[in-house]
N, CA, C and O atoms as CSV, one atom per row, in Angstrom:
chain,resi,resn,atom,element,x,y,z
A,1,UNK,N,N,-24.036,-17.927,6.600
A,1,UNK,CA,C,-23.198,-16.765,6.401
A,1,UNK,C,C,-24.104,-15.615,5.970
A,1,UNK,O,O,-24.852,-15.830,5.016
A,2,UNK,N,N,-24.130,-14.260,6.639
A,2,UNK,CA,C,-25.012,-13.297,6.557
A,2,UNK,C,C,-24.198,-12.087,5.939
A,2,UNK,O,O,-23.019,-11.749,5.840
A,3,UNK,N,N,-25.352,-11.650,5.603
A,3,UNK,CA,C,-24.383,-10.511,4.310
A,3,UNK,C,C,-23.591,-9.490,5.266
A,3,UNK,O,O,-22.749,-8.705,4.829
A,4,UNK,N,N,-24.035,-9.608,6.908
A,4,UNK,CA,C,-23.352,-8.352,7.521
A,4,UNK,C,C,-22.057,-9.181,7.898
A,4,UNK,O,O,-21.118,-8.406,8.080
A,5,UNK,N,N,-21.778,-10.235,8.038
A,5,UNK,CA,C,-20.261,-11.049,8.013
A,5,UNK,C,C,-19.614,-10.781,6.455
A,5,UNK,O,O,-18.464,-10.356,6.347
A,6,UNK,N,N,-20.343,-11.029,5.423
A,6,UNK,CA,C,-19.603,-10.905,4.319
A,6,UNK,C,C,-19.156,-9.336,3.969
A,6,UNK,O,O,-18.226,-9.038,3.219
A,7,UNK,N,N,-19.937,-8.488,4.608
A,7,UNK,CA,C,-19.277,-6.988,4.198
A,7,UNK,C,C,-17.882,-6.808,5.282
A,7,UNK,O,O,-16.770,-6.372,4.985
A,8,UNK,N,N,-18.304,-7.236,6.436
A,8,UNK,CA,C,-17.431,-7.261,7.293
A,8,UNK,C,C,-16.088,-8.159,7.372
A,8,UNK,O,O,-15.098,-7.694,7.936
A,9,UNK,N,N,-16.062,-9.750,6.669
A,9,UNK,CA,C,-14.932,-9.789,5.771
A,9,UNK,C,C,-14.037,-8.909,4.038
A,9,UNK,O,O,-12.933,-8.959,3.497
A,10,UNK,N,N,-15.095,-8.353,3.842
A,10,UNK,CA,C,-14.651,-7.711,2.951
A,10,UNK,C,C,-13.912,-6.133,3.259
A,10,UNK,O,O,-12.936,-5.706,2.643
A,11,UNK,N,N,-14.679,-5.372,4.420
A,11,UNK,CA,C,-14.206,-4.763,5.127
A,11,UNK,C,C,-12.371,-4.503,5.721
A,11,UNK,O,O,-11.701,-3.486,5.538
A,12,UNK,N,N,-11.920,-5.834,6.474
A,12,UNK,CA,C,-11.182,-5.981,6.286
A,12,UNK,C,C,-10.178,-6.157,5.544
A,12,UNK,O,O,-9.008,-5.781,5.614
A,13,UNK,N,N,-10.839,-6.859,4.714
A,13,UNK,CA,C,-9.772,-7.289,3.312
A,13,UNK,C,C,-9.057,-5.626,2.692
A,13,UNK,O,O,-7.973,-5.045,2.624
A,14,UNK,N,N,-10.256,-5.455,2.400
A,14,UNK,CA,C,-9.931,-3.750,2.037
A,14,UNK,C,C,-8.881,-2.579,2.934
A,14,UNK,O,O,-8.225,-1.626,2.512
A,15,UNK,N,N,-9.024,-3.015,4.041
A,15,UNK,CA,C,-7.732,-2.132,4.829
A,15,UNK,C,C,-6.932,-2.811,5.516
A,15,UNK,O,O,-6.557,-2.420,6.621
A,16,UNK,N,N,-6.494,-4.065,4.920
A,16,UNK,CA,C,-5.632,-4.842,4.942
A,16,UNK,C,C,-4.786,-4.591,4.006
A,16,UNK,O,O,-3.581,-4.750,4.200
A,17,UNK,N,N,-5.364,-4.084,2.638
A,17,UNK,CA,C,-4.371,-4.044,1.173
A,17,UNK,C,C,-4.064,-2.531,1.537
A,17,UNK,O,O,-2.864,-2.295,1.394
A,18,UNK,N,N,-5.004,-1.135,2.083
A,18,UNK,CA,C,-4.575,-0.001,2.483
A,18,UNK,C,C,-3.688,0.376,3.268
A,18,UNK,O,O,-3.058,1.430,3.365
A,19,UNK,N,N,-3.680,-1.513,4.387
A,19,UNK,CA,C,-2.688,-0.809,5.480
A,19,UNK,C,C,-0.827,-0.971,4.724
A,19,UNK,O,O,0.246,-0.368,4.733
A,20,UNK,N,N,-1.503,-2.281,4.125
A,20,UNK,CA,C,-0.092,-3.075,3.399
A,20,UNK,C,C,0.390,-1.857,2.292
A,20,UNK,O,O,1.621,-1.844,2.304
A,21,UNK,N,N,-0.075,-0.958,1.457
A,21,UNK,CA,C,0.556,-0.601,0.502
A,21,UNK,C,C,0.459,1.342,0.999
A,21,UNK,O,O,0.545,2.289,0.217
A,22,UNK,N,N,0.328,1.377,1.998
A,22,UNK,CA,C,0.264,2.798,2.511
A,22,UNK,C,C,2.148,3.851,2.326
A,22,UNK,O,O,2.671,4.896,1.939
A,23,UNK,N,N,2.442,2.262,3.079
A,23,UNK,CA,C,3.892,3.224,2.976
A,23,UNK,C,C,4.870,3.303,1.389
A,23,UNK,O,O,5.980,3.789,1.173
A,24,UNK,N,N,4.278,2.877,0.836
A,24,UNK,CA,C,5.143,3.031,-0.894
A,24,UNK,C,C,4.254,3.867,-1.330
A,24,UNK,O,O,4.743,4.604,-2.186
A,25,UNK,N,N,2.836,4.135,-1.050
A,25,UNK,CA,C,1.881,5.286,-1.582
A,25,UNK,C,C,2.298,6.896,-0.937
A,25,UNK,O,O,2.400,7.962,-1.545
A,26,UNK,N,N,2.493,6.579,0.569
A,26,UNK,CA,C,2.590,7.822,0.834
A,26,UNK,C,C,4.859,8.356,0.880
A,26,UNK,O,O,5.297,9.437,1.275
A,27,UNK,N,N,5.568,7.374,0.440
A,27,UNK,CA,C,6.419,8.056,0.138
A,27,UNK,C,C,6.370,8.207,-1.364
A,27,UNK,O,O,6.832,9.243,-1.842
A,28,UNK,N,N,5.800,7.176,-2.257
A,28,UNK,CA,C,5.752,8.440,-3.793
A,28,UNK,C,C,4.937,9.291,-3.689
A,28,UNK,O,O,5.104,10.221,-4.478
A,29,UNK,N,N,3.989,9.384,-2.944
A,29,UNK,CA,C,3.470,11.177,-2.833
A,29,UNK,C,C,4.533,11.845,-2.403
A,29,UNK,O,O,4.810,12.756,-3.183
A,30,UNK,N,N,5.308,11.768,-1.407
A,30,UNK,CA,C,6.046,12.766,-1.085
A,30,UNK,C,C,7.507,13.075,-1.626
A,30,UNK,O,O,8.277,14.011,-1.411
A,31,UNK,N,N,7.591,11.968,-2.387
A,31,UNK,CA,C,8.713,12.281,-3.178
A,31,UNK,C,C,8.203,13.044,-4.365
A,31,UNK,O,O,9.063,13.858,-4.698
A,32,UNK,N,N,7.117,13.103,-5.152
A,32,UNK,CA,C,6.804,13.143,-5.820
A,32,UNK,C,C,6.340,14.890,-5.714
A,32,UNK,O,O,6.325,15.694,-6.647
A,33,UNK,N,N,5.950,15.161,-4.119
A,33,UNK,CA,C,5.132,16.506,-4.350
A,33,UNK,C,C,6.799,17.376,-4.161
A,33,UNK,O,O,6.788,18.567,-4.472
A,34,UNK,N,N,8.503,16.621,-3.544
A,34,UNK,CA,C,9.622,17.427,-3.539
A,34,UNK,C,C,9.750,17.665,-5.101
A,34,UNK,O,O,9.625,18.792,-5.581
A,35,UNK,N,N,9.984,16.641,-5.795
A,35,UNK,CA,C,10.379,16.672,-7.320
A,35,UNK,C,C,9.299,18.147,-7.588
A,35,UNK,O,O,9.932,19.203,-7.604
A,36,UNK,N,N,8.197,18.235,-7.734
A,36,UNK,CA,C,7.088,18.811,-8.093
A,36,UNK,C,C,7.599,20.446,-8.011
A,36,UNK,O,O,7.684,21.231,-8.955
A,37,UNK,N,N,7.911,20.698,-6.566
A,37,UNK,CA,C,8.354,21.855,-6.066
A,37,UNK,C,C,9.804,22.086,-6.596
A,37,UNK,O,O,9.915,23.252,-6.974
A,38,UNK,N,N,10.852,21.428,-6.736
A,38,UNK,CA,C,12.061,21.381,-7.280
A,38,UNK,C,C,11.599,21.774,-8.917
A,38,UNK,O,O,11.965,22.633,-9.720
A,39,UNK,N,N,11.021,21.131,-8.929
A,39,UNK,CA,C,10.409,22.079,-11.540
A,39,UNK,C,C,10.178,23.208,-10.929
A,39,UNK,O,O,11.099,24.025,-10.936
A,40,UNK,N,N,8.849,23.583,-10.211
A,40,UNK,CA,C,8.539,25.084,-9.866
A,40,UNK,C,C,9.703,25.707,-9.809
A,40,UNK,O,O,9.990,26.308,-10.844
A,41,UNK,N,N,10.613,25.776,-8.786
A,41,UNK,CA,C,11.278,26.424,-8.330
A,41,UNK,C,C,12.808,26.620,-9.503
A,41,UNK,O,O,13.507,27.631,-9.570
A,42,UNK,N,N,12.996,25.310,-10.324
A,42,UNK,CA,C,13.831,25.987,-11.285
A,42,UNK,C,C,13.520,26.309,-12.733
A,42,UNK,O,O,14.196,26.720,-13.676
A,43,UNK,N,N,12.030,25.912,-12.536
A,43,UNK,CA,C,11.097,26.321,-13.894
A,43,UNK,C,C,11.702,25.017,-15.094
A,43,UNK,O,O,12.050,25.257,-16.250
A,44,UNK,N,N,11.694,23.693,-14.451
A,44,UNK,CA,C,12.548,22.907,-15.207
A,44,UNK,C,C,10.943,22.020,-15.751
A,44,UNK,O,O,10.289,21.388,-14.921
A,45,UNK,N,N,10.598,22.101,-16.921
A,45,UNK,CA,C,9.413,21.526,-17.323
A,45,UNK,C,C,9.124,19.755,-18.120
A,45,UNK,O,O,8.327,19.280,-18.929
A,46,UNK,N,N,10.386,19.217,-17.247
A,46,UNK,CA,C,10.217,18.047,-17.592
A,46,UNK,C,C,9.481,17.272,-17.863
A,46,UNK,O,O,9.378,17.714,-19.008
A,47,UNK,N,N,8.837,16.476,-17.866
A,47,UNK,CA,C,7.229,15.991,-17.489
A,47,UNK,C,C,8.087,14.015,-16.981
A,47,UNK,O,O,7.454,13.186,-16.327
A,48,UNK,N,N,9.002,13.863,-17.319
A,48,UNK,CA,C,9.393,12.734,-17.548
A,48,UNK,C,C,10.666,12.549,-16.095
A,48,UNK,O,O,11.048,11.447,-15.703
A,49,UNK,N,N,11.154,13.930,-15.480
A,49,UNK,CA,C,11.476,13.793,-14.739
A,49,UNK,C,C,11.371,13.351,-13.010
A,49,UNK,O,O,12.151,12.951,-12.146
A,50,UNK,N,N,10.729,13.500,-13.056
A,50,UNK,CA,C,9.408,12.842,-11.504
A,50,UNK,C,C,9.224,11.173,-11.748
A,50,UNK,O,O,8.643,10.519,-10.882
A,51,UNK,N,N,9.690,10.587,-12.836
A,51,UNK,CA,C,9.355,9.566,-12.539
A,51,UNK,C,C,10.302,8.632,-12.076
A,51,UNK,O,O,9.965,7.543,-11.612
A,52,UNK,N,N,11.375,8.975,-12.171
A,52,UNK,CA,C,12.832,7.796,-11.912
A,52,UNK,C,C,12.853,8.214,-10.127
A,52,UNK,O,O,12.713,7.227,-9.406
A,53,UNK,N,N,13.017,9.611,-9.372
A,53,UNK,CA,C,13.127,9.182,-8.094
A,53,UNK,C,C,11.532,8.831,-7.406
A,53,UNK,O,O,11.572,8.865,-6.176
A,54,UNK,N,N,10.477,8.581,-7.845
A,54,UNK,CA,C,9.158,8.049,-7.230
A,54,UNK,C,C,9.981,6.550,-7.436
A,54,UNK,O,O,10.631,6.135,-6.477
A,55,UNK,N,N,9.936,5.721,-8.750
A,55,UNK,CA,C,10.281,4.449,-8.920
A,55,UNK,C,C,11.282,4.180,-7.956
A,55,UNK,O,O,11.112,3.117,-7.357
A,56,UNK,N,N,12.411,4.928,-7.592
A,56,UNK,CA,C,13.271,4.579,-6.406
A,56,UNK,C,C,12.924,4.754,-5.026
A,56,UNK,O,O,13.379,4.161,-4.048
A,57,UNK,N,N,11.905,5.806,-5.097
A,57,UNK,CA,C,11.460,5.551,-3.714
A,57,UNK,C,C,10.211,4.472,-3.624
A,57,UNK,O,O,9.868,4.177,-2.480
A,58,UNK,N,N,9.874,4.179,-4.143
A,58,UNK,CA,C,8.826,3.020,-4.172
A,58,UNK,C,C,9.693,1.920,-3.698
A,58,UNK,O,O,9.628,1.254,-2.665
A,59,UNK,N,N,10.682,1.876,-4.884
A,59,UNK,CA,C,11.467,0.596,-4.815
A,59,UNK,C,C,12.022,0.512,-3.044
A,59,UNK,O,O,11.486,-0.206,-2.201
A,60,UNK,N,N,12.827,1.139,-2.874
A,60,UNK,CA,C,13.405,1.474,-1.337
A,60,UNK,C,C,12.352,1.409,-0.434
A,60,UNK,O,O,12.781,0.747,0.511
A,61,UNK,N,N,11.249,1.727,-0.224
A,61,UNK,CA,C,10.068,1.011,0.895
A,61,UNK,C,C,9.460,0.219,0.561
A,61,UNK,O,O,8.567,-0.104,1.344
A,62,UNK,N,N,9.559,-0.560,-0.760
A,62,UNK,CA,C,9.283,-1.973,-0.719
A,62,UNK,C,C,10.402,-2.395,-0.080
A,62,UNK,O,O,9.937,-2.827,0.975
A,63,UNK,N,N,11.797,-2.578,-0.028
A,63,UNK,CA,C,12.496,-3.130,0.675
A,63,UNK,C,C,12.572,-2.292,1.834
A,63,UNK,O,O,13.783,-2.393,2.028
A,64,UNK,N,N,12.319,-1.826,2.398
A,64,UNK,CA,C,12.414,-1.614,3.675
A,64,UNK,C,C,11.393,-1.905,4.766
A,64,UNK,O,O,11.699,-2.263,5.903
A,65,UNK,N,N,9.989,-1.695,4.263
A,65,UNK,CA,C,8.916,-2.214,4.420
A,65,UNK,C,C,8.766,-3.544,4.125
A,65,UNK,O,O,8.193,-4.155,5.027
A,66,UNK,N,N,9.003,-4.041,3.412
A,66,UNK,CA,C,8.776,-5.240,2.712
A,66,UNK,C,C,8.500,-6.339,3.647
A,66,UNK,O,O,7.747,-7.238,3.272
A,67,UNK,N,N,9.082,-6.376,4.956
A,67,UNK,CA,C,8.887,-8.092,5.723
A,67,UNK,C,C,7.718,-7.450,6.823
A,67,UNK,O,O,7.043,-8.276,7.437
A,68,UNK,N,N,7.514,-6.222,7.032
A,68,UNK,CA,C,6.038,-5.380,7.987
A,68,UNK,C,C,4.818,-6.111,6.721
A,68,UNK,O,O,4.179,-7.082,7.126
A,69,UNK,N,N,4.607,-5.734,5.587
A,69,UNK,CA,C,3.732,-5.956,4.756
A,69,UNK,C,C,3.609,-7.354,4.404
A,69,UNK,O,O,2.484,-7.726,4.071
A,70,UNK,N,N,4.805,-8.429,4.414
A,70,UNK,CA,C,4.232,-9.639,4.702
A,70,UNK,C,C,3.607,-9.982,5.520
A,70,UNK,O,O,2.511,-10.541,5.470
A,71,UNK,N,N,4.582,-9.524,6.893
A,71,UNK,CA,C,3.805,-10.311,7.910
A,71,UNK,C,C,2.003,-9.273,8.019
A,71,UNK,O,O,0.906,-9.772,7.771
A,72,UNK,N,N,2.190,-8.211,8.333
A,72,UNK,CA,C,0.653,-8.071,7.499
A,72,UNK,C,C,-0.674,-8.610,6.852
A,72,UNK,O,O,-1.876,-8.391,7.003
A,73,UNK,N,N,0.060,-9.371,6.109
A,73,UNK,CA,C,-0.351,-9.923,4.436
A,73,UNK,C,C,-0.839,-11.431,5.254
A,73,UNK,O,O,-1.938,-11.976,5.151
A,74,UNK,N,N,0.222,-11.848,5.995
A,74,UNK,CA,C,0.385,-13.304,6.434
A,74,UNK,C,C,-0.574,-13.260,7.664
A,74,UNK,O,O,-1.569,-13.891,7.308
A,75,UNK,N,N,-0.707,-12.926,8.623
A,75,UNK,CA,C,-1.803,-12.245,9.407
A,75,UNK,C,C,-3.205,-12.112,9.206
A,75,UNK,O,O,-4.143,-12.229,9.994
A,76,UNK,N,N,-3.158,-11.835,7.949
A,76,UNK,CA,C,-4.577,-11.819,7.588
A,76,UNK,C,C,-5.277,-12.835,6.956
A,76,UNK,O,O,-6.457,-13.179,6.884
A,77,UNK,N,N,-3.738,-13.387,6.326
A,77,UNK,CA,C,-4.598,-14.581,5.741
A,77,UNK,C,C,-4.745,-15.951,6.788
A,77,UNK,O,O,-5.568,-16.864,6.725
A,78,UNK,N,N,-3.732,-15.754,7.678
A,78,UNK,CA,C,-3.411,-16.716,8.634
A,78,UNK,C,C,-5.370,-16.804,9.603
A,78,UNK,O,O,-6.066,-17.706,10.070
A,79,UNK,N,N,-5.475,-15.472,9.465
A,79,UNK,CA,C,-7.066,-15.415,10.461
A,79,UNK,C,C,-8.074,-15.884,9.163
A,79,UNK,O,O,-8.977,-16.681,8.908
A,80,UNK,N,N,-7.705,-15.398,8.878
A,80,UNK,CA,C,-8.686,-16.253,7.293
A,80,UNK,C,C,-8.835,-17.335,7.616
A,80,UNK,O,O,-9.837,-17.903,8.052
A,81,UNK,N,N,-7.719,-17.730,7.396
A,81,UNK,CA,C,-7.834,-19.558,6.858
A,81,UNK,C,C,-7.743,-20.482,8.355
A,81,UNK,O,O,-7.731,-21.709,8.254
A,82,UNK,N,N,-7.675,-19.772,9.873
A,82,UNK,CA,C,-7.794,-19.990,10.889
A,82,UNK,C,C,-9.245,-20.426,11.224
A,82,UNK,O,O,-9.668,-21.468,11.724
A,83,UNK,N,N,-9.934,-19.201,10.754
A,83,UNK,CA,C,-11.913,-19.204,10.904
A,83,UNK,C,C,-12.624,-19.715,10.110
A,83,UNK,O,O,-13.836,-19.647,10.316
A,84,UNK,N,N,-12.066,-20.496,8.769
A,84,UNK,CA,C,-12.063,-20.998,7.851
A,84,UNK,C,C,-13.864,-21.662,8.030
A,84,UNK,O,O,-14.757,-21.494,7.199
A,85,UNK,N,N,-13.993,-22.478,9.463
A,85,UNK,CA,C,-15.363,-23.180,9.609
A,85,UNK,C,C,-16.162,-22.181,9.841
A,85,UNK,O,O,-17.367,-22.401,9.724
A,86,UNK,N,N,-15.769,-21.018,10.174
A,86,UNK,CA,C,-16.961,-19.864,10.754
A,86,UNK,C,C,-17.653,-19.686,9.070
A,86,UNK,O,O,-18.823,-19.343,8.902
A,87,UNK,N,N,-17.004,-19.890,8.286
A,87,UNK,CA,C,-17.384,-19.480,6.626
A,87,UNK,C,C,-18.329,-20.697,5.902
A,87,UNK,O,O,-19.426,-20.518,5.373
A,88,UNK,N,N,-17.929,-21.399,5.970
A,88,UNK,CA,C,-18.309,-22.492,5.547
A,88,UNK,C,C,-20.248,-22.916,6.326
A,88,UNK,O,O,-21.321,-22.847,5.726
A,89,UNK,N,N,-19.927,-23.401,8.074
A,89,UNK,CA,C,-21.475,-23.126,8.657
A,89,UNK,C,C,-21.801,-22.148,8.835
A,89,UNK,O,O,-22.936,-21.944,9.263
């Protein structure tokens, strides 16, 4: 096993967890940058308010997303543990 296989499993691994957790990252950004603009705009200086609809939108594309990011998840490990002898000799 050569270190350019081991970066190159690690490689993967790494945008395997980017591809899996992309969509709960990029809807609390965007819920997060509406809330953001909604204080601006009524000068409402909550600091505590931004956090209950991110947690619901997180929550809501984990379940909606949720069986894409297994099988994802399952995919990767499935080739993992498929090539399992390529690791080993």
């Amino acid at each position: 096993m050569s270190s350019d296989f081991i970066i190159a499993l690690a490689g993967q691994a790494i945008y395997t967890v980017l591809k899996a957790s992309a969509p709960m990252l990029v809807l609390g950004l965007i819920v997060g940058l509406l809330v953001s603009i909604f204080q601006a705009t009524t000068q409402i200086q909550e600091q505590t308010l931004a956090f209950i609809p991110k947690i619901v939108a997180v929550l809501l594309s984990m379940l909606l997303f949720g069986p894409w990011i297994l099988n994802t998840l399952v995919d990767f490990t499935y080739n993992l543990l498929s090539n399992l002898y390529k690791y080993i000799g």
